[in-house]
Structures are given as structure tokens and as C-alpha cells.
C-alpha positions as a printed Julia matrix, in Angstrom:
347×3 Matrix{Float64}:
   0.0     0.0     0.0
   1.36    3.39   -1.28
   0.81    5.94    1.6
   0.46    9.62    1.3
  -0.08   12.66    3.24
  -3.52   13.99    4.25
  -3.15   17.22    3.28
  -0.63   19.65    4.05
  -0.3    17.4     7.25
   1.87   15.29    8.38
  -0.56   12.08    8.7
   0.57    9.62    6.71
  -2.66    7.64    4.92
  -3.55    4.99    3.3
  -5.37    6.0    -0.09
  -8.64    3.66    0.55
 -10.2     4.31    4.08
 -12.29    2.16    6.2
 -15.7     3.1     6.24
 -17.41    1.76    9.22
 -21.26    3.41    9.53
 -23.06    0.23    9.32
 -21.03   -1.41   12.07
 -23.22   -1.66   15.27
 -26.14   -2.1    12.93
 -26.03   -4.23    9.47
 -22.9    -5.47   10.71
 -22.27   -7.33   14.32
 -19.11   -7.04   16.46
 -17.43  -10.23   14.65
 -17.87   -8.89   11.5
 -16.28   -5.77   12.07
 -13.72   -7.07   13.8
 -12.98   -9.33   10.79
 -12.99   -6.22    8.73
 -10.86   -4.23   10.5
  -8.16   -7.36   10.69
  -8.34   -8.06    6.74
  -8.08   -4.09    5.99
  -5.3    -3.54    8.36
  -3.96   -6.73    6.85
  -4.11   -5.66    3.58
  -2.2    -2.24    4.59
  -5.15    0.08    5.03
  -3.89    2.73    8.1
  -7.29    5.06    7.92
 -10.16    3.98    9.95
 -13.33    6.45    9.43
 -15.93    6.72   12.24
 -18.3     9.25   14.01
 -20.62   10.22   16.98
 -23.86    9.43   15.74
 -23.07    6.2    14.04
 -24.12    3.22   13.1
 -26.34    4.21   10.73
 -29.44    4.52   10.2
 -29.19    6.87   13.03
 -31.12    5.67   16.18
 -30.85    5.76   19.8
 -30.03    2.39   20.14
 -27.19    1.86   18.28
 -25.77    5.95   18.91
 -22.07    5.46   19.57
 -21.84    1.6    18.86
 -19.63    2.11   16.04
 -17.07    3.7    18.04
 -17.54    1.41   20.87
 -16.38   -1.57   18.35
 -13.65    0.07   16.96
 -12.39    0.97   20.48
 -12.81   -2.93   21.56
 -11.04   -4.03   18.48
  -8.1    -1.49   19.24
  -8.1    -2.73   23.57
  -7.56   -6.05   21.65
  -5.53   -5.65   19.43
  -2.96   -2.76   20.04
  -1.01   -0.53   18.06
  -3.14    2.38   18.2
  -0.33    4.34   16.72
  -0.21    2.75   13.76
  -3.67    3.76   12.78
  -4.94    6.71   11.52
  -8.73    7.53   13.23
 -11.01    9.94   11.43
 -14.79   10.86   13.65
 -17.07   13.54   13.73
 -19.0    15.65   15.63
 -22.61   15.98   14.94
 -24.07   19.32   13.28
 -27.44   20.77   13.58
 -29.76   18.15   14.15
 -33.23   16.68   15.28
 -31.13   13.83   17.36
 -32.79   13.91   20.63
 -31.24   11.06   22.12
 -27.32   12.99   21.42
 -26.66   15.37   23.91
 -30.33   15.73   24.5
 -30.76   17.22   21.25
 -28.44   20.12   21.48
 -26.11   18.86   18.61
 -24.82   22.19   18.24
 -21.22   23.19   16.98
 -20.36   25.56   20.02
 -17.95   25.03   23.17
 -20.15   23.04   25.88
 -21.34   20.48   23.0
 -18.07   19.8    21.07
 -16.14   19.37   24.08
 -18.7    17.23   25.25
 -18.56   15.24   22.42
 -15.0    14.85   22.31
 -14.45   13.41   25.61
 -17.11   10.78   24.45
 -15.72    9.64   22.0
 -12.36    9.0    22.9
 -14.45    7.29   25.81
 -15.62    4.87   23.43
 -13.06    4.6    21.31
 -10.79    3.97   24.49
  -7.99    6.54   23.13
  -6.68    9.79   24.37
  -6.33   11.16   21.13
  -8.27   11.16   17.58
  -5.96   11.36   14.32
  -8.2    13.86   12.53
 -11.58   15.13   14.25
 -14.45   16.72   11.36
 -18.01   18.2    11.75
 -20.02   16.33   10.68
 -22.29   18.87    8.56
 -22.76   22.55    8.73
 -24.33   24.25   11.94
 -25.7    27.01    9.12
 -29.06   25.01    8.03
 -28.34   23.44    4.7
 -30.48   20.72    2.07
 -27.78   18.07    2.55
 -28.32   14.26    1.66
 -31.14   12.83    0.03
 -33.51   15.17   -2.11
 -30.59   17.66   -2.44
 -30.5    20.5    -5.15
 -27.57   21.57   -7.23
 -28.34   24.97   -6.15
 -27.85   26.91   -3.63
 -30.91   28.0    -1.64
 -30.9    29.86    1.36
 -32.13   29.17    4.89
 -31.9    31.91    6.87
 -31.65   31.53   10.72
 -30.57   33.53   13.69
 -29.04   31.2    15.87
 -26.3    29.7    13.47
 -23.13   29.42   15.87
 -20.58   31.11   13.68
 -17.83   29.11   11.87
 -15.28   31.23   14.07
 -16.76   30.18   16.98
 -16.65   26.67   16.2
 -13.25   26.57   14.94
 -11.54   28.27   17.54
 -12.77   25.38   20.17
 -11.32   22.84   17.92
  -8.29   24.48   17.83
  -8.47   24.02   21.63
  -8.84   20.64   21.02
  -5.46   20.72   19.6
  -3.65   22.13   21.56
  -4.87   20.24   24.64
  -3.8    17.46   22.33
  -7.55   15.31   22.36
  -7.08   15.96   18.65
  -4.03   15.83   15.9
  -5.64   17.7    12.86
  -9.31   19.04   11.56
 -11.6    18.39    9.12
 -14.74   19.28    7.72
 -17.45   17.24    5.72
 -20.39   17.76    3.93
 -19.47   21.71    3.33
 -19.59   24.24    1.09
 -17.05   25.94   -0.65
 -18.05   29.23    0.95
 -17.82   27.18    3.89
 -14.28   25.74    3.24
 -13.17   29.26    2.93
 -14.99   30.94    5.8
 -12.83   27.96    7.82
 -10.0    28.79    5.84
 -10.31   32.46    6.3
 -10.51   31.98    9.89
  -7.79   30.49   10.57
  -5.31   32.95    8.98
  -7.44   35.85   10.43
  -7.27   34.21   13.94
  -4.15   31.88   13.98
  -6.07   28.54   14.34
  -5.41   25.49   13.01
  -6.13   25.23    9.4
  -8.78   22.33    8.1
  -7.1    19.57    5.79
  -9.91   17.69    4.52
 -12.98   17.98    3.11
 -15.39   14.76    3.54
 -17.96   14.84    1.02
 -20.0    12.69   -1.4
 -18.04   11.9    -4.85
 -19.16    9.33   -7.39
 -19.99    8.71  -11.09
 -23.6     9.74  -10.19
 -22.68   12.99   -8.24
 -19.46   14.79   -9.42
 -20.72   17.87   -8.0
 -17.29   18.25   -5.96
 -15.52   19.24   -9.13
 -17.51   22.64   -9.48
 -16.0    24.64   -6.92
 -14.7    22.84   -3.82
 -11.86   20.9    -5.82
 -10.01   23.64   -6.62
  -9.09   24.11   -3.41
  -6.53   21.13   -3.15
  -5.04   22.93   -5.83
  -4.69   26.06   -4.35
  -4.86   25.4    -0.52
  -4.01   21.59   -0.34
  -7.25   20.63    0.86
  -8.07   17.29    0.4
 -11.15   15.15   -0.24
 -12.29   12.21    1.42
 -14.75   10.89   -1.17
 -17.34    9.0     0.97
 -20.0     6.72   -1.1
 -17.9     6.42   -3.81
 -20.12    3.59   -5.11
 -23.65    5.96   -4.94
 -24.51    3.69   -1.93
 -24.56    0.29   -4.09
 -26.4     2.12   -6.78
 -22.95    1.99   -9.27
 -22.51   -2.34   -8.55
 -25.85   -2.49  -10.52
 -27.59   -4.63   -7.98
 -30.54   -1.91   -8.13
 -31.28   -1.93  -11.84
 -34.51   -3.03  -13.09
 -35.82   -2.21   -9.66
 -34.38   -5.3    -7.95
 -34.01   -5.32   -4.07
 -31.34   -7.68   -2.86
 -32.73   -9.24    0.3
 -29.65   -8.24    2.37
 -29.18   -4.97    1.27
 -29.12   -1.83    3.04
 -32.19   -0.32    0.88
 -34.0    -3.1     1.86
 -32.79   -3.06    5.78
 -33.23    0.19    6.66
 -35.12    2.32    3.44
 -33.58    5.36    3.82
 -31.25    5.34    1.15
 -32.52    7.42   -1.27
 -30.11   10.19   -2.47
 -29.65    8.07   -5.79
 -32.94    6.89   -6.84
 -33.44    9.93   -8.46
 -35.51    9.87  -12.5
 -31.99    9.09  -14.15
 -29.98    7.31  -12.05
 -31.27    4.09  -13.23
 -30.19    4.88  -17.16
 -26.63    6.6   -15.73
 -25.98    3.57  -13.86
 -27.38    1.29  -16.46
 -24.75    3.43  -19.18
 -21.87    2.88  -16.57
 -22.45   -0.89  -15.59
 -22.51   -1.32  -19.42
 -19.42    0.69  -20.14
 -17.46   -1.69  -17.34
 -18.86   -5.01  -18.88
 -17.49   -3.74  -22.32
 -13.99   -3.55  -21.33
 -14.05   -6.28  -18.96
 -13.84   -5.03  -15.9
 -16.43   -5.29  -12.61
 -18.59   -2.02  -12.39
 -17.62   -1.88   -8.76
 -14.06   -1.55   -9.12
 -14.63    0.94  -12.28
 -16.79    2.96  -10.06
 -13.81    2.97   -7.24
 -10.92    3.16   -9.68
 -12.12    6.48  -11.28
 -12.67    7.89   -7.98
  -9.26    6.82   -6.57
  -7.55    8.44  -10.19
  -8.77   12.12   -9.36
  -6.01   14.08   -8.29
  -7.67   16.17   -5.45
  -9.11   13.2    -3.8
  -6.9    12.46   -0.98
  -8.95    8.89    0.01
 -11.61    6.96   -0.95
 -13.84    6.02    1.93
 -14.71    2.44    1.31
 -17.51    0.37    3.64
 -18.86   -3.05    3.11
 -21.24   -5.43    4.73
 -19.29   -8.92    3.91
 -15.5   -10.1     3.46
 -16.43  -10.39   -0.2
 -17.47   -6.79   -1.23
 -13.95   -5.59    0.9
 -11.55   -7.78   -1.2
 -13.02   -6.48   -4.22
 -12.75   -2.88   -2.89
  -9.71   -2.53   -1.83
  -8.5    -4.74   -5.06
  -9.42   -1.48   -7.09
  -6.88    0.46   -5.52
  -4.78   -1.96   -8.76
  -7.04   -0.95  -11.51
  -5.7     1.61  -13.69
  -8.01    3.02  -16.22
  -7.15    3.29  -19.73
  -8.29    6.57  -21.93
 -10.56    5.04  -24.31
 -12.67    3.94  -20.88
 -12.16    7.47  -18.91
 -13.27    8.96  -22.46
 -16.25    6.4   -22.41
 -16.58    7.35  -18.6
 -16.94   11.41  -19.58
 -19.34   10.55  -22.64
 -21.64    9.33  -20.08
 -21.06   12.24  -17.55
 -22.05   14.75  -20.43
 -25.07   12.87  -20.97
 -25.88   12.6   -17.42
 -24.6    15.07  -15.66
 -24.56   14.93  -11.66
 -28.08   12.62  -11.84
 -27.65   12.38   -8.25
 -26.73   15.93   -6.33
């Protein structure tokens, strides 16, 4: 495994991270221990988790994620050898978190800090991210391209929130900062803020980046380019959608659509015929659609990892044997043919 920095940081990452949201809740103890020993195994260092998982978010299984990671680590060892990425909850209607004050100011990040190394039975977290926004934003499922406003007068400003995480550093409960799910006038506001203020300076960006949503490109990626601001592409496989296990309105028994219906950010009017053009486009140069899907994400210069999750053995071999697949031209050129035809089904 080829490791690189995160950032302008001096973290030291694997290019495919573990994703771990469904541990705690499609996935039992054993089998994320058994995913955590073949990653690690295969040389993955970067372990993603947050607060609020597993997901679907409930108050049952709030913090069980963590809680499994940190048993797998009292077990195991060699914490220092790992990299461990969590978050801190935005604005939310998540009553049973912090009584449903999941707001991004002193009393509830510090709050949630101490938690989670709690759980995660550490004294320090690699690289600690909000979650989403305080600001009120359409995020996730039903999202628009475009920008519309919500205004609100209680929004905890960005200053505010970044100058207690730069507390966090320095009382060393934290190594480096993230953000996910923003904005680029977010990014910058962050970015702005710590020049202005001399606070530590974000080095990630986690946000959704796939064949079916590419919306990243338009603004936000420029900043690894300019700032060296990476992004940690989470569902890089459009939550299944790009395997092609959802076409013709199928509905593996197993799967998470099935489980838990919630997933709906990419059943959208043409992300059936997008995925159907993509599957089709793999098959024709003989190669899985799942790997495709990861190998074009993993080739984009400004993405600094791909954030990889699985519920079996099976679907993490074949992930993390993309991170071998190098795409030729006529396929990338077949790969932006599609894109122009179906641009960003899937915002």
C-alpha cells in the first residue's frame, strides 16, 4: 500500500479508508472485527468513524460504532499505527445525542469529544471533522444543485466553532481538523478563519463523490489545488447504486435499501439509465462495475482517500482490489461521454 499525506499534514494515509457506519447495525461485532483485521492486513492505516453512528441513526445503536472500533483497538494494540477519522454531529433533530443540542459551540463539542475517545478507548483522535454545517443546509437525500438559502438567527458562527477545535489541539484530544459535507463558501470561511485568527487550518474535506454525483468538481476541488485541501470521497459507489444490484428495480434481500429504506439520495428519474450506461461501459472492457466505479474515484487528483464500507468479506476484497485498476483513456473517455449525458443525476 502506497501511503500519502492527508493534506498539508503530516498524517501519513492509506489512499482507501475504512468506512465503518453500518457497524453496530447491518454489521455485528465479529464482522467488524474481521474487517478491521483483513483491511489492516491488507495495509489500510485510515479507519473512518463518528458520533452518531451506526447508521441509520437511532438511539439504540448511537455510539456503537465507536464502541467496536475501540474494543477491536483494547484487543488488538497498536493504536499508533492507525490513523482515526470521527465527527461531531451538526445541527440536528437527534434527541437522544446530547439531549438534542447537537450544536457546533464550546459546551457540545467538548462534550462530544471526551465521548468519544471514551468509546473509542484513546486519548487522542488522528483527525476530528463536523459532521455537517451548523448554518441550516439541504444536505443528503432530495438535495439540489443549487444553492438556496435558509436563513436563521441562531447559526453558531464558523469562528466560533473553529476556535474550540483548535483548543482541542492544543490540549492534544485531537491531531488535525476536518470538515465534511461543506460548502465551498464554507471551506473558505474555515480557511479564512484560521489565517485571520491563527487557528489550526482544516485539511480535509469529507464529502460525497461518485460517477452519479461529481458535483465536488464545481467549486470545492479547486481548493486542493490552491490550498491543499483534500477530499475524502465518501459513497464512492452511490450507496450500491454503481454495482448495478438496483437496476430493473431489484431489491437484494440483504441490502441496506432493503434493511433500513432510507437510502434514497440516488434513486433519483436518471440514475437508473446513468448507472445502467456505466455498468454497461465496465462489462465492455471487462472489468467489474464496482471496481470501475472505485478506480475512477481513486484516479482524481484532489481526492486524498476513498472512503470504502462493506457489509461482507467479499465486497472488501473487491474494494480494496481497485486500488490496482488503472483506467485506460478510451474507458475514462467512455466514462466522460456518459457524464455529459448525465450530468450529476444524483446531487
Amino acid at each position: 500500500m502506497e501511503y500519502r499525506a492527508l493534506g498539508a499534514s503530516d498524517l501519513r494515509i492509506s489512499p482507501l479508508c475504512l468506512g465503518s457506519m453500518m457497524w453496530g447495525s447491518q454489521n455485528s461485532a465479529h464482522e467488524a472485527f474481521a474487517q478491521l483485521d483483513y483491511a489492516v492486513g491488507r495495509g489500510i492505516n485510515f479507519i473512518d468513524t463518528a458520533e452518531c453512528y451506526a447508521i441509520p441513526p437511532r438511539a439504540e445503536t448511537q455510539g456503537s460504532t465507536e464502541t467496536l472500533l475501540g474494543d477491536w483497538l483494547a484487543r488488538h494494540g497498536g493504536r499508533e499505527r492507525l490513523i482515526i477519522a470521527s465527527k461531531v454531529t451538526g445541527r440536528s433533530d437527534f434527541t437522544w445525542i446530547r439531549g438534542g443540542q447537537t450544536r457546533l459551540h464550546r459546551q457540545q463539542i467538548e462534550a462530544a469529544i471526551d465521548a468519544s475517545l471514551q468509546r473509542l478507548r484513546t486519548d487522542y483522535i488522528d483527525l476530528y471533522q463536523v459532521h455537517w454545517p451548523d448554518r441550516p443546509l439541504t444536505l443528503f437525500a432530495g438535495a439540489s444543485p443549487e444553492y438556496r438559502h435558509q436563513a436563521a438567527a441562531d447559526v453558531v458562527p464558523i469562528e466560533e466553532t473553529l476556535a474550540v477545535l483548535g483548543d482541542l489541539v492544543r490540549a492534544g484530544k485531537v491531531r488535525q481538523l476536518g470538515i465534511s459535507n461543506e460548502t465551498p463558501w464554507g471551506l473558505h470561511r474555515y480557511l479564512s478563519a484560521a489565517d485571520r485568527l491563527g487557528l489550526p487550518r482544516v485539511v480535509s474535506v469529507q464529502n460525497a463523490y461518485n460517477l452519479l454525483n461529481r458535483c465536488y468538481e464545481n467549486g470545492l476541488s479547486e481548493f486542493w489545488y490552491q490550498e491543499q485541501i483534500g477530499l475524502l470521497a465518501y459513497s464512492p459507489l452511490g450507496q450500491g447504486q454503481l454495482s448495478g444490484k438496483y437496476l430493473q428495480s431489484r431489491r437484494p434481500p440483504e441490502s441496506r435499501k432493503v434493511l433500513f429504506d432510507r437510502f434514497g439520495r440516488y434513486e433519483t428519474p436518471m440514475a437508473d439509465a446513468a448507472t445502467e450506461a456505466y455498468v454497461s461501459l465496465a462489462r465492455e472492457h471487462g472489468l467489474d462495475p464496482v471496481q470501475m466505479a472505485l478506480a475512477f474515484v481513486q484516479s482524481r487528483e484532489f481526492v486524498n482517500a476513498t472512503i470504502i464500507g462493506a457489509s461482507s468479506l467479499a465486497q472488501l476484497e473487491t474494494a480494496i482490489d481497485s486500488a490496482q485498476l488503472a483506467l485506460s483513456d478510451a474507458l475514462l473517455e467512455g466514462i466522460e461521454a456518459i457524464h455529459r449525458r448525465y450530468t450529476n443525476p444524483c446531487p
